[in-house]
Each structure stands twice: as structure tokens, then as C-alpha cells.
Backbone and ligand atoms as CSV (ligand in chain L), in Angstrom:
chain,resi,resn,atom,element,x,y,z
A,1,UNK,N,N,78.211,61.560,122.067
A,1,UNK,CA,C,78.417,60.176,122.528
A,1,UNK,C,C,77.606,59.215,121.658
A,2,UNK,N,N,78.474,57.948,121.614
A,2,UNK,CA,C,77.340,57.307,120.624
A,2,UNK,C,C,76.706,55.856,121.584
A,3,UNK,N,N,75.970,55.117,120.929
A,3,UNK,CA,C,75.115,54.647,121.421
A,3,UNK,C,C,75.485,53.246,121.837
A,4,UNK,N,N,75.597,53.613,122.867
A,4,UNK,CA,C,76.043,51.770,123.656
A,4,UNK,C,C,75.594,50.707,122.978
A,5,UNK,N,N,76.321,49.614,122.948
A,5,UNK,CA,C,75.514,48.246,121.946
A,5,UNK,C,C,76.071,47.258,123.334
A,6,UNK,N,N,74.733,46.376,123.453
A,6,UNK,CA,C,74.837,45.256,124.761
A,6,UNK,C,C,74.497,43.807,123.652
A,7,UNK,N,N,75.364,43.336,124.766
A,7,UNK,CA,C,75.451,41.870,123.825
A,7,UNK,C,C,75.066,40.978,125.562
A,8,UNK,N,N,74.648,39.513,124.695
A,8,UNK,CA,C,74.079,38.568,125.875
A,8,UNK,C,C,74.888,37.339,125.695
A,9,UNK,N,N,75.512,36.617,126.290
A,9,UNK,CA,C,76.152,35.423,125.874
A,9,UNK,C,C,75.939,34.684,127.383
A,10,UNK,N,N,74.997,33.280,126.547
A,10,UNK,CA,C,74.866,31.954,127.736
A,10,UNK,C,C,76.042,30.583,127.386
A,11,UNK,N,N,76.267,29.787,128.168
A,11,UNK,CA,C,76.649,28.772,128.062
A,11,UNK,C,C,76.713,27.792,129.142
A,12,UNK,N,N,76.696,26.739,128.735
A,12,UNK,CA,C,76.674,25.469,129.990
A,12,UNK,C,C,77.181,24.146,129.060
A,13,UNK,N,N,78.205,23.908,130.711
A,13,UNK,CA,C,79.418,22.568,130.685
A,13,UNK,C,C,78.860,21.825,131.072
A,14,UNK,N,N,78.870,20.530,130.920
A,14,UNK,CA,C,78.387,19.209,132.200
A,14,UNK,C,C,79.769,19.518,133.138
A,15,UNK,N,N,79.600,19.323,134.218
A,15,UNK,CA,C,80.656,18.606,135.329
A,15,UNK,C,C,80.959,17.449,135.485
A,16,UNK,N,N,82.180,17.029,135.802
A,16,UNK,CA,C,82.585,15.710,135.707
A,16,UNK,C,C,83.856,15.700,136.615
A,17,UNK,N,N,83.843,14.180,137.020
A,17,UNK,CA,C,84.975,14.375,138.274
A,17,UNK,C,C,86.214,14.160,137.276
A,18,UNK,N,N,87.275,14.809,138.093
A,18,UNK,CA,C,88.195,14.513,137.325
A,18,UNK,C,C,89.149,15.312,136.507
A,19,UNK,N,N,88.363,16.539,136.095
A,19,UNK,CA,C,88.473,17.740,135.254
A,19,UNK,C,C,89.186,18.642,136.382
A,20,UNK,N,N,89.898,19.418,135.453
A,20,UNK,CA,C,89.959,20.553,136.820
A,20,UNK,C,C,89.369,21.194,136.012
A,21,UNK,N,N,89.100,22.307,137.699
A,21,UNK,CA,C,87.580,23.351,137.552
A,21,UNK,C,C,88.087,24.487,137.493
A,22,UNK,N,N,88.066,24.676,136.495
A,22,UNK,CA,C,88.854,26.459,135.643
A,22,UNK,C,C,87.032,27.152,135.761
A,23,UNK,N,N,86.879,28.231,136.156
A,23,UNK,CA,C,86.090,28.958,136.039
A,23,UNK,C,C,85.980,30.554,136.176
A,24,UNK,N,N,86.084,31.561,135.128
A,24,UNK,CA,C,85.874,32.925,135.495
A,24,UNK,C,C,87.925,32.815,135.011
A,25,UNK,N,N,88.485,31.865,134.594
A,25,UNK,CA,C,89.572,31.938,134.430
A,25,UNK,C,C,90.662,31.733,136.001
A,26,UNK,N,N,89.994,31.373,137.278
A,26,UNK,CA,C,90.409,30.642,138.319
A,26,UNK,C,C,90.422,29.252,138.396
A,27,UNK,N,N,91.775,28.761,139.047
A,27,UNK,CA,C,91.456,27.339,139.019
A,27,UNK,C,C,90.357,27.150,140.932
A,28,UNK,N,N,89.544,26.455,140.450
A,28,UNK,CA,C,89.302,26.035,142.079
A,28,UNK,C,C,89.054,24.542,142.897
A,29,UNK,N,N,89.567,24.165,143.758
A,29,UNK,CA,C,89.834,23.004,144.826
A,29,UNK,C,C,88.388,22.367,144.923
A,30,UNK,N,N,88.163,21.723,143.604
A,30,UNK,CA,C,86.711,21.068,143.469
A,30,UNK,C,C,86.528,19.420,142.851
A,31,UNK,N,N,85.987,18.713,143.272
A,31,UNK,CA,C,85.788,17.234,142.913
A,31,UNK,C,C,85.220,17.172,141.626
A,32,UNK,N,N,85.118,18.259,141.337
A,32,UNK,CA,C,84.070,17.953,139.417
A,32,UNK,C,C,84.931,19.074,138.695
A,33,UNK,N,N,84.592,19.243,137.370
A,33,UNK,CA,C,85.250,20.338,136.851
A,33,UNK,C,C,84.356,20.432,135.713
A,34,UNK,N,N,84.260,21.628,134.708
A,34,UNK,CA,C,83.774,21.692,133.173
A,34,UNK,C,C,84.054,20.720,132.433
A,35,UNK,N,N,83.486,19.344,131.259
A,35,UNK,CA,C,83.683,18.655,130.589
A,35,UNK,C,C,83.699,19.881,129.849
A,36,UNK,N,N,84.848,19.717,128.653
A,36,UNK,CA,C,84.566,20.622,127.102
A,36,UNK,C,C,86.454,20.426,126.786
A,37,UNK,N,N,85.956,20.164,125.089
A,37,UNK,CA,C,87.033,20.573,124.512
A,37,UNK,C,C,88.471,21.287,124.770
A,38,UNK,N,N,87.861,22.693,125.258
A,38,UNK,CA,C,88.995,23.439,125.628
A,38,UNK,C,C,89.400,23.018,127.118
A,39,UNK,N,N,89.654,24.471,128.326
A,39,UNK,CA,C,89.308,23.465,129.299
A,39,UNK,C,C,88.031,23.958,129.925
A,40,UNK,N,N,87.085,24.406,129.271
A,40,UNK,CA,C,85.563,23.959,129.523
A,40,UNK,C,C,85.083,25.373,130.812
A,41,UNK,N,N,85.613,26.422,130.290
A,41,UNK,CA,C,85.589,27.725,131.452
A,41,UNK,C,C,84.299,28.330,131.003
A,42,UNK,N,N,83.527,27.588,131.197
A,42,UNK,CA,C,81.735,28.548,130.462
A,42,UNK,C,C,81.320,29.544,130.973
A,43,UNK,N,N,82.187,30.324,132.520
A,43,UNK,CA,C,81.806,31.782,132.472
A,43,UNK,C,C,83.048,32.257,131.477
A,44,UNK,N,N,83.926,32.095,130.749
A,44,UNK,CA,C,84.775,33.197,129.910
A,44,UNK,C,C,84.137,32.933,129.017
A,45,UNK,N,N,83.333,31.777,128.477
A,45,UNK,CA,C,82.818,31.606,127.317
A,45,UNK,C,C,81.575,32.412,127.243
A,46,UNK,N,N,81.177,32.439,127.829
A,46,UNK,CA,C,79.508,33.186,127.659
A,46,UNK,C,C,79.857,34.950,127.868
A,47,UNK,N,N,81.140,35.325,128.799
A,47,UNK,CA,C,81.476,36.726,128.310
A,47,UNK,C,C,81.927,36.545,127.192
A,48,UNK,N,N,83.119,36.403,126.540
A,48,UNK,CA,C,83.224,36.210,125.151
A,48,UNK,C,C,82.305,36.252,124.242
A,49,UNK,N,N,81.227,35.585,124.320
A,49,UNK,CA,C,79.947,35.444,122.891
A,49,UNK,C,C,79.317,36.954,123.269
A,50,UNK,N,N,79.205,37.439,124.797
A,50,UNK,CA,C,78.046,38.555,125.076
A,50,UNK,C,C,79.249,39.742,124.270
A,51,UNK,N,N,80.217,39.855,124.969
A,51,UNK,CA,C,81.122,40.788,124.302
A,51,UNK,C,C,81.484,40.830,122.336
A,52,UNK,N,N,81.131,39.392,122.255
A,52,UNK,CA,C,81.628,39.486,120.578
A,52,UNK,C,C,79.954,39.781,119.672
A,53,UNK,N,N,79.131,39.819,120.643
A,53,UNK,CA,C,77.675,39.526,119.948
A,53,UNK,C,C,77.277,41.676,120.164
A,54,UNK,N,N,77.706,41.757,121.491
A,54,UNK,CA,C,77.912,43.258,121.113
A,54,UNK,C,C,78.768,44.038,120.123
A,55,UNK,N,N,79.623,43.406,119.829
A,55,UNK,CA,C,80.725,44.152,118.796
A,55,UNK,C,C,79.990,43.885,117.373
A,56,UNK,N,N,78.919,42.440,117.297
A,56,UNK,CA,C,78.563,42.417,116.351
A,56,UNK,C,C,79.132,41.469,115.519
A,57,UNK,N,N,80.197,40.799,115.955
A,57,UNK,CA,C,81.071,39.754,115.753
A,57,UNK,C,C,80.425,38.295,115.725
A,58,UNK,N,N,81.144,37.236,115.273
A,58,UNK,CA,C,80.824,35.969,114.826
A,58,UNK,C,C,81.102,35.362,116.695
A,59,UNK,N,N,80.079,34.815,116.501
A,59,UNK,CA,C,80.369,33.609,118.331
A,59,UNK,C,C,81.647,33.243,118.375
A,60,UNK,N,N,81.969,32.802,119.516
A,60,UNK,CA,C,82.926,31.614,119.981
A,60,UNK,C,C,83.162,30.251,119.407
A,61,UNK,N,N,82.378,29.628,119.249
A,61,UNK,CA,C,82.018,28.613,118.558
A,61,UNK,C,C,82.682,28.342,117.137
A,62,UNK,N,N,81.585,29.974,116.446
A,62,UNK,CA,C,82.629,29.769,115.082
A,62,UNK,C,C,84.054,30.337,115.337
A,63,UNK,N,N,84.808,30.885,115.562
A,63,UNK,CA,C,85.561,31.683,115.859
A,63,UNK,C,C,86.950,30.623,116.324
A,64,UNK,N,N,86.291,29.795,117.150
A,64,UNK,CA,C,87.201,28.747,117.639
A,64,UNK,C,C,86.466,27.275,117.931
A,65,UNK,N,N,86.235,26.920,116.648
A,65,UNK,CA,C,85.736,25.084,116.542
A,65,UNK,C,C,85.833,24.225,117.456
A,66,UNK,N,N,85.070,23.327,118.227
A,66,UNK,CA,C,85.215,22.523,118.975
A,66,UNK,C,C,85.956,21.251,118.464
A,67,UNK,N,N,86.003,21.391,116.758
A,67,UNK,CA,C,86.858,20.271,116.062
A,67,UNK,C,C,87.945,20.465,115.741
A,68,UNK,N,N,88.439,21.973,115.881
A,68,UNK,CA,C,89.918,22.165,115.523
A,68,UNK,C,C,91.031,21.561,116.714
A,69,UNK,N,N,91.617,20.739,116.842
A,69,UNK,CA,C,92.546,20.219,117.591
A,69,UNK,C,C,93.257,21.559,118.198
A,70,UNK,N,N,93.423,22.615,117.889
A,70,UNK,CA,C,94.353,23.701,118.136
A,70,UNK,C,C,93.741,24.094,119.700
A,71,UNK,N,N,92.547,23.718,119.497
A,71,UNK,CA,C,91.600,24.412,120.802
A,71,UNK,C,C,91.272,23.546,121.478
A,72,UNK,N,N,92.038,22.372,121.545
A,72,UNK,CA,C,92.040,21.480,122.599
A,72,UNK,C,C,92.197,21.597,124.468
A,73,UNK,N,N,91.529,21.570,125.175
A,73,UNK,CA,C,92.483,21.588,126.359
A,73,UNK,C,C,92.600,23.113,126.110
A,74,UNK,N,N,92.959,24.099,125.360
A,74,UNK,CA,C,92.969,25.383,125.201
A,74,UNK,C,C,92.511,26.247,126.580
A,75,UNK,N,N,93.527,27.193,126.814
A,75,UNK,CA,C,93.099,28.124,127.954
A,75,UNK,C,C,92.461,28.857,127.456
A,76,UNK,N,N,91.268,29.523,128.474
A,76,UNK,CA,C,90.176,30.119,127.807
A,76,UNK,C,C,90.342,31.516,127.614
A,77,UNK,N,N,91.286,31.687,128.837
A,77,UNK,CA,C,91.712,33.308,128.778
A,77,UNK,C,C,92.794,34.033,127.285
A,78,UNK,N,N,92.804,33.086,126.171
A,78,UNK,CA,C,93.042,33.209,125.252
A,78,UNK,C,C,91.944,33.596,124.092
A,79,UNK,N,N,91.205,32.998,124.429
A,79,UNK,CA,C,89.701,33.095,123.847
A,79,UNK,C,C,89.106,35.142,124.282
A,80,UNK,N,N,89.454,35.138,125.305
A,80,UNK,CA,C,89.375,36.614,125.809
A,80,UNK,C,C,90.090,37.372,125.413
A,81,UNK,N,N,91.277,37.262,125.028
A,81,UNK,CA,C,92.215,38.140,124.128
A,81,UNK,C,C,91.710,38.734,123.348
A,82,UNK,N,N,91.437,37.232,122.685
A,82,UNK,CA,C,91.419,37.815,121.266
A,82,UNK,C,C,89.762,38.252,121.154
A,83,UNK,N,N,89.314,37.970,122.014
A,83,UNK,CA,C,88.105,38.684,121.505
A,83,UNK,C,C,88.337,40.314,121.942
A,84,UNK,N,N,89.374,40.334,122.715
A,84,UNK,CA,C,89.262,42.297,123.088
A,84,UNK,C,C,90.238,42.417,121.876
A,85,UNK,N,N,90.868,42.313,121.647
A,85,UNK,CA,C,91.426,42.410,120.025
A,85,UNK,C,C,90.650,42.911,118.960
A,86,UNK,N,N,89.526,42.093,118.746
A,86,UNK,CA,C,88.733,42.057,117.551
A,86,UNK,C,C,87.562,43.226,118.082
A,87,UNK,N,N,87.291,43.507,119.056
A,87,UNK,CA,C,86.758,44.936,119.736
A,87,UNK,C,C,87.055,45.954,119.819
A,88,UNK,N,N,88.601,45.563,120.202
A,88,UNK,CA,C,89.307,46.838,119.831
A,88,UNK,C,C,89.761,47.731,118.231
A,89,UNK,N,N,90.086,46.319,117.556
A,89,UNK,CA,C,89.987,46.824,116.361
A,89,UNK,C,C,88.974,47.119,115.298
A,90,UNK,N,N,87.386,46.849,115.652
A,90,UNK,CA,C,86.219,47.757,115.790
A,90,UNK,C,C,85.983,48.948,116.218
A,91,UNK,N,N,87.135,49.515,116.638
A,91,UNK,CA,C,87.233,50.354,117.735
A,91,UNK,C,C,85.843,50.673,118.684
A,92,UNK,N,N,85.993,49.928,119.125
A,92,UNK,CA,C,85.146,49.529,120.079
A,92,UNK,C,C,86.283,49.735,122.007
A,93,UNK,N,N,84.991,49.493,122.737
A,93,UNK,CA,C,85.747,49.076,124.397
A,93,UNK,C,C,84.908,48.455,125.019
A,94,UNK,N,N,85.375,47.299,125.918
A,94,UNK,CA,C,83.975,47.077,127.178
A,94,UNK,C,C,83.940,48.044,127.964
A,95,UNK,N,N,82.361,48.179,128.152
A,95,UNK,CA,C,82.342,49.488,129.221
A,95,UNK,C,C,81.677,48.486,130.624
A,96,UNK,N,N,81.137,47.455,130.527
A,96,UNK,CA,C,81.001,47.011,131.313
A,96,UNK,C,C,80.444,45.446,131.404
A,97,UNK,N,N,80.709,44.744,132.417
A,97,UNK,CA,C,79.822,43.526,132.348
A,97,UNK,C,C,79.489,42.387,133.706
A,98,UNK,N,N,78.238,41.851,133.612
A,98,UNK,CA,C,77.551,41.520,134.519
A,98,UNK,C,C,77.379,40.006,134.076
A,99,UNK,N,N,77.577,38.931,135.046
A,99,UNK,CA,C,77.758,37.778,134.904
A,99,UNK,C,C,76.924,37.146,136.150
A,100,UNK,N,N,75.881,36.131,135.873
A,100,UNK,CA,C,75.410,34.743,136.570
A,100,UNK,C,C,75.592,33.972,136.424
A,101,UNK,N,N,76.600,33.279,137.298
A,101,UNK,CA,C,77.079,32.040,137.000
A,101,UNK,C,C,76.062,30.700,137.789
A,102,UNK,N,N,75.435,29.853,137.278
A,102,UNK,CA,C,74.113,28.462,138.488
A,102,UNK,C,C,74.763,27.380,137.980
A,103,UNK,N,N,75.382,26.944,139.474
A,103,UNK,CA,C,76.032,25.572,139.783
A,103,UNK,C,C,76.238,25.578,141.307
A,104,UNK,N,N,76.178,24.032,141.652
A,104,UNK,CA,C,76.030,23.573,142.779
A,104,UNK,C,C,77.570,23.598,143.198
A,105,UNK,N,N,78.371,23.115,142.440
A,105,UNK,CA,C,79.607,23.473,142.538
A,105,UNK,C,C,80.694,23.989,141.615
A,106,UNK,N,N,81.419,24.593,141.754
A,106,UNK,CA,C,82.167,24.759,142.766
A,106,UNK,C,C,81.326,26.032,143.688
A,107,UNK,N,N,81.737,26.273,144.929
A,107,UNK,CA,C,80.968,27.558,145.959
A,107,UNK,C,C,81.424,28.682,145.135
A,108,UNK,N,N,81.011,29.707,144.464
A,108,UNK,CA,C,81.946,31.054,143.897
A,108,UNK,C,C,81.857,32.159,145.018
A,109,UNK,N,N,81.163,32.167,145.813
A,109,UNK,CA,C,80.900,33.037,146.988
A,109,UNK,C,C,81.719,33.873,147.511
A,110,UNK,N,N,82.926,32.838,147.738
A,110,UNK,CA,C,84.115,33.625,148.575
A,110,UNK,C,C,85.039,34.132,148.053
A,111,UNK,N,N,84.994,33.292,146.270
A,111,UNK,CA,C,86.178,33.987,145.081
A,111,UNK,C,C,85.511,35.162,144.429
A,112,UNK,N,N,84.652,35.854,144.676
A,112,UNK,CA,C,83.421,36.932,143.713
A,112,UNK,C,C,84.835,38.236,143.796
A,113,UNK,N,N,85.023,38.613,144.718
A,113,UNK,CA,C,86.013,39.713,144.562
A,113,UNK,C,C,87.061,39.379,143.188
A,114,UNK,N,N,87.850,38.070,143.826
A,114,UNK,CA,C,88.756,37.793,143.028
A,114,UNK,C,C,88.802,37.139,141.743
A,115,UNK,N,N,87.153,37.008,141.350
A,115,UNK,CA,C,86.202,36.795,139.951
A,115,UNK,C,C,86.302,38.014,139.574
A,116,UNK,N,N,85.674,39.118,139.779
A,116,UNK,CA,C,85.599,39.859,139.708
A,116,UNK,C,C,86.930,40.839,138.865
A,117,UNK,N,N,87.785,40.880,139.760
A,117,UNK,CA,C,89.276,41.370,139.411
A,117,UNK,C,C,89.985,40.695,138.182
A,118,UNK,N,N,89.567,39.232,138.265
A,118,UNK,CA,C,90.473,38.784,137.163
A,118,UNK,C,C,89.564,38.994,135.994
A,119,UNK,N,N,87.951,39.163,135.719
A,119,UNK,CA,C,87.310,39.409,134.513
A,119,UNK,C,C,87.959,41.115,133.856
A,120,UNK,N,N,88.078,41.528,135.113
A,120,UNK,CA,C,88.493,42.774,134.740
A,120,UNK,C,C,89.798,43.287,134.187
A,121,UNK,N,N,90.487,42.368,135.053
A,121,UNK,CA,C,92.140,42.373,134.219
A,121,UNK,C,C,92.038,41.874,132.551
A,122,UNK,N,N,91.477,40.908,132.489
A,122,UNK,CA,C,90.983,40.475,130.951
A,122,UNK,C,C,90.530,41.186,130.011
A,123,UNK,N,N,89.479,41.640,130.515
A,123,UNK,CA,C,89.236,42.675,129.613
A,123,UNK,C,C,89.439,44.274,129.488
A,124,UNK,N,N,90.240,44.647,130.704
A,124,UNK,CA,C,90.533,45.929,130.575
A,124,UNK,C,C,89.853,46.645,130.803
A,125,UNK,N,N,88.988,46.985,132.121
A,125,UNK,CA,C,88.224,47.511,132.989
A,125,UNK,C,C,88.779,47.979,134.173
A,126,UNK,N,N,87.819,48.706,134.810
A,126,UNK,CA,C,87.771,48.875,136.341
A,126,UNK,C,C,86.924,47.647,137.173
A,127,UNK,N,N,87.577,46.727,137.758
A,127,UNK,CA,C,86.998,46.051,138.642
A,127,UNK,C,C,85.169,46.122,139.119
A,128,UNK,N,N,85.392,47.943,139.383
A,128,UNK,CA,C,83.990,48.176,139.650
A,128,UNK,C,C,82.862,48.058,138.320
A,129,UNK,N,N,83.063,48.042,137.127
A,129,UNK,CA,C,82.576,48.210,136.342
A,129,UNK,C,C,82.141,46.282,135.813
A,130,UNK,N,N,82.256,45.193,136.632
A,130,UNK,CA,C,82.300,44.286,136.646
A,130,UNK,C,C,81.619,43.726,137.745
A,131,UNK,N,N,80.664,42.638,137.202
A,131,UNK,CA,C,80.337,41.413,138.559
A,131,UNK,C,C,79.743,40.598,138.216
A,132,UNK,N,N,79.739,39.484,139.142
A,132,UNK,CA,C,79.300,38.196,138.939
A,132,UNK,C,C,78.456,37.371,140.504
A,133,UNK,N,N,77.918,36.947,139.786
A,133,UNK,CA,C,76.951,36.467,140.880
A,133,UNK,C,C,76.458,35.048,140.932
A,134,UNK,N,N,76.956,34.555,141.681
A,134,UNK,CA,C,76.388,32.662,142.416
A,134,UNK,C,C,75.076,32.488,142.240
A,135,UNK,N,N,74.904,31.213,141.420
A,135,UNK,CA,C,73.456,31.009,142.331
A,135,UNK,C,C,73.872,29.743,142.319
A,136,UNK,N,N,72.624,28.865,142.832
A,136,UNK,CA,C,72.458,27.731,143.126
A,136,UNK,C,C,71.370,27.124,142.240
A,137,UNK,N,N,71.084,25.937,142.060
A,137,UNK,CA,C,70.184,25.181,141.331
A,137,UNK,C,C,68.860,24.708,141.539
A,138,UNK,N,N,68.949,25.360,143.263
A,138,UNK,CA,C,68.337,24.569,144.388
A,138,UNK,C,C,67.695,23.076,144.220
A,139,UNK,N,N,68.600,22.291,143.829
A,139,UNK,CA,C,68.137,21.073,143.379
A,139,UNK,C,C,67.524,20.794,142.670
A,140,UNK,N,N,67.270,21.581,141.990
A,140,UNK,CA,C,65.964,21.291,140.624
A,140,UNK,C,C,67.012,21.439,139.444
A,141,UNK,N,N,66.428,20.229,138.310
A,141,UNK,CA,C,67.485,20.063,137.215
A,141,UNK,C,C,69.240,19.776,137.090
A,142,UNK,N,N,69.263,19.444,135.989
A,142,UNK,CA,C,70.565,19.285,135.688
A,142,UNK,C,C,72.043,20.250,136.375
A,143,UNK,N,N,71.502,21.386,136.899
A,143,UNK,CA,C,72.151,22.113,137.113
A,143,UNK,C,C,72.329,22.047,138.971
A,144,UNK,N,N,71.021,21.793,139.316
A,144,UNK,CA,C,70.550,21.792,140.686
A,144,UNK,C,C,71.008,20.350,141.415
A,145,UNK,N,N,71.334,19.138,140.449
A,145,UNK,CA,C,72.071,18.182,140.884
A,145,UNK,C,C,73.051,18.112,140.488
A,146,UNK,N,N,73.915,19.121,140.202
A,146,UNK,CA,C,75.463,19.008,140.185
A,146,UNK,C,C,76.104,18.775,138.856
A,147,UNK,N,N,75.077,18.603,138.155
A,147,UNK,CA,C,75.464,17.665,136.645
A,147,UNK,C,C,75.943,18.833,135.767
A,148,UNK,N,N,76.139,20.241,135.697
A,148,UNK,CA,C,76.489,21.035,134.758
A,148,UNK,C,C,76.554,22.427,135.594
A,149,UNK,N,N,77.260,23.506,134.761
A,149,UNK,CA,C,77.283,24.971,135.519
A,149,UNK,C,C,76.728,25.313,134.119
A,150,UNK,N,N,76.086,26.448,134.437
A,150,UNK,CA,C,75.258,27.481,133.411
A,150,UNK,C,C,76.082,29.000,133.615
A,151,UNK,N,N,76.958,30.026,132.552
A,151,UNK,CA,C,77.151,31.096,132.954
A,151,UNK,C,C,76.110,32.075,131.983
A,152,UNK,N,N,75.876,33.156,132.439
A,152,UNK,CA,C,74.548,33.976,131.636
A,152,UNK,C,C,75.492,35.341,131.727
A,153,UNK,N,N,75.878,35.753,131.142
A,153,UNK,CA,C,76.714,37.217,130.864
A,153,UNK,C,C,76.084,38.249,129.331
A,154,UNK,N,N,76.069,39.359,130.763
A,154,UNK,CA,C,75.911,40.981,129.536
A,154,UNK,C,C,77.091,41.409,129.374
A,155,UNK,N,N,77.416,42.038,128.287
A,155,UNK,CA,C,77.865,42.948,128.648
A,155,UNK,C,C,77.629,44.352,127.606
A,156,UNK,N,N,78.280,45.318,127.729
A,156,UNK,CA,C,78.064,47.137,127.311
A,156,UNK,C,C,79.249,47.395,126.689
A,157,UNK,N,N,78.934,47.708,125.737
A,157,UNK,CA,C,80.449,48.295,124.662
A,157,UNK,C,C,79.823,49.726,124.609
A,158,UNK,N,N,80.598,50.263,124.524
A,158,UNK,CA,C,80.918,52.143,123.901
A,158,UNK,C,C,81.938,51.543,122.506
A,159,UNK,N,N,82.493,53.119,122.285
A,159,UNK,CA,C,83.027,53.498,120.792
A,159,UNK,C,C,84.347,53.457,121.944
A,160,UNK,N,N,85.160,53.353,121.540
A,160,UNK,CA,C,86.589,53.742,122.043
A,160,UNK,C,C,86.751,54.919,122.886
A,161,UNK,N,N,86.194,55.818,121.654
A,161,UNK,CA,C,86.894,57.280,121.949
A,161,UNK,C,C,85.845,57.995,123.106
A,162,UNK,N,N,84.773,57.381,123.523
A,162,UNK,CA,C,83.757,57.871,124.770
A,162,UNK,C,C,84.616,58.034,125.849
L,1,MG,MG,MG,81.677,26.623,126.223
């Protein structure tokens, strides 16, 4: 067996009313949403960088420019493709991954299952081999008054053939 490689990928949106609130690749029934370029999903973004930073791969960022018009408004779960693409053809696999998402809103509490399931459909997992976890800001900072979500994601690659 060869030797697991873990990658770490952070990111944080401001919130803003107005936006819809794509997060984890769900839309959810919220008064603010991610400001960003694409449409601003900073938990797929921060799996993406942890998953492409394990493969050893170039970020998100470079990968897909915040100035290229192409990635406008852009769904993020495209951004996830292709990063299991470029893993796969490393021959590489996710073996697993663990996500903190801190924002006041939207609540993720009651969608965690169905966070959960859809990270996993994405990347081609077992559900169980996946999770994500709420916090809150408790009012302290930018994050704690509503003004931005922060997502913090690991994740664990193997070789393919493990
Ligand atoms: Mg981002």
C-alpha cells in the first residue's frame, strides 16, 4: 500500500443579501448568499484546493481565474469535476474528506446528511467516508456577525489501485 497524501484547503465569501446561497453545492432558503465571481460555494472551493493540494496539483484560483469571464456566475460543482479528473488521471482517488464550514448563516444543521451525500456523489465516495460540520461565529468577527462563511476542508487521497 502506498502512502496516503492529505491536502488542506480554506476559503471565505463575504455574504450579501441578494445572492443565492449555493453551499456544499445545495441551494438554501437564506436572506444572504456567497459574494464571488463564480457563484461563490466556498465549501466546494476549499474541498477542491484540499483535494488538488493533495494530488499535488495547482489551486483553484490558478486553475480557474477570478478574471476569466468563463467562470463567471460558474457552478461550482464543475470546479469538482474537474478536479476528480485531474486526480484521477494522477491516478490517484479520494479516500476521504472532512469539512468545517463557520457562518451564522445559512443553519447547515439540518442539511449535514444531505451535505454530506451530495460531497460524496461529487467526488465518488461512500457517504460514510465524508463530513461536515457547522459552527457558528458566536458573534465574534466578521464571520460571527454574519458578514462572511469560512469553509476549512481535509481531505486523504490513496493511489487508485489501494
Ligand atoms: Mg472561493
Amino acid at each position: 500500500m502506498s502512502v496516503p497524501r492529505i491536502g488542506l484547503g480554506i476559503d471565505v465569501h463575504r455574504l450579501g443579501p441578494g445572492r443565492r446561497c449555493v453551499l456544499g453545492g445545495l441551494e438554501f432558503d437564506c436572506p444572504v448568499g456567497p459574494l464571488g465571481h463564480s457563484d461563490g460555494d466556498a465549501l466546494l472551493h476549499a474541498v477542491c484546493d484540499a483535494v488538488l493540494g493533495a494530488a499535488g496539483l495547482d489551486d483553484l484560483g490558478s486553475l480557474f481565474p477570478d478574471r476569466d469571464p468563463a467562470n463567471a456566475d460558474r457552478d461550482s460543482t464543475e470546479f469538482c469535476a474537474d478536479a476528480l479528473r485531474r486526480v484521477r488521471a494522477a491516478g490517484l482517488r479520494v479516500a476521504s474528506l472532512d469539512v468545517v464550514v463557520e457562518c451564522d448563516l445559512p443553519k447547515l444543521a439540518p442539511r449535514r446528511p444531505e451535505l454530506r451525500a451530495r460531497l460524496a456523489e461529487l467526488f465518488g465516495l461512500a457517504a460514510s467516508h465524508v463530513n461536515v460540520k457547522g459552527k457558528t461565529g458566536e458573534r465574534v468577527g466578521p464571520i460571527g456577525r454574519g458578514e462572511a462563511v469560512r469553509a476549512t476542508a481535509v481531505a486523504l487521497l490513496v493511489d487508485a489501485a489501494d
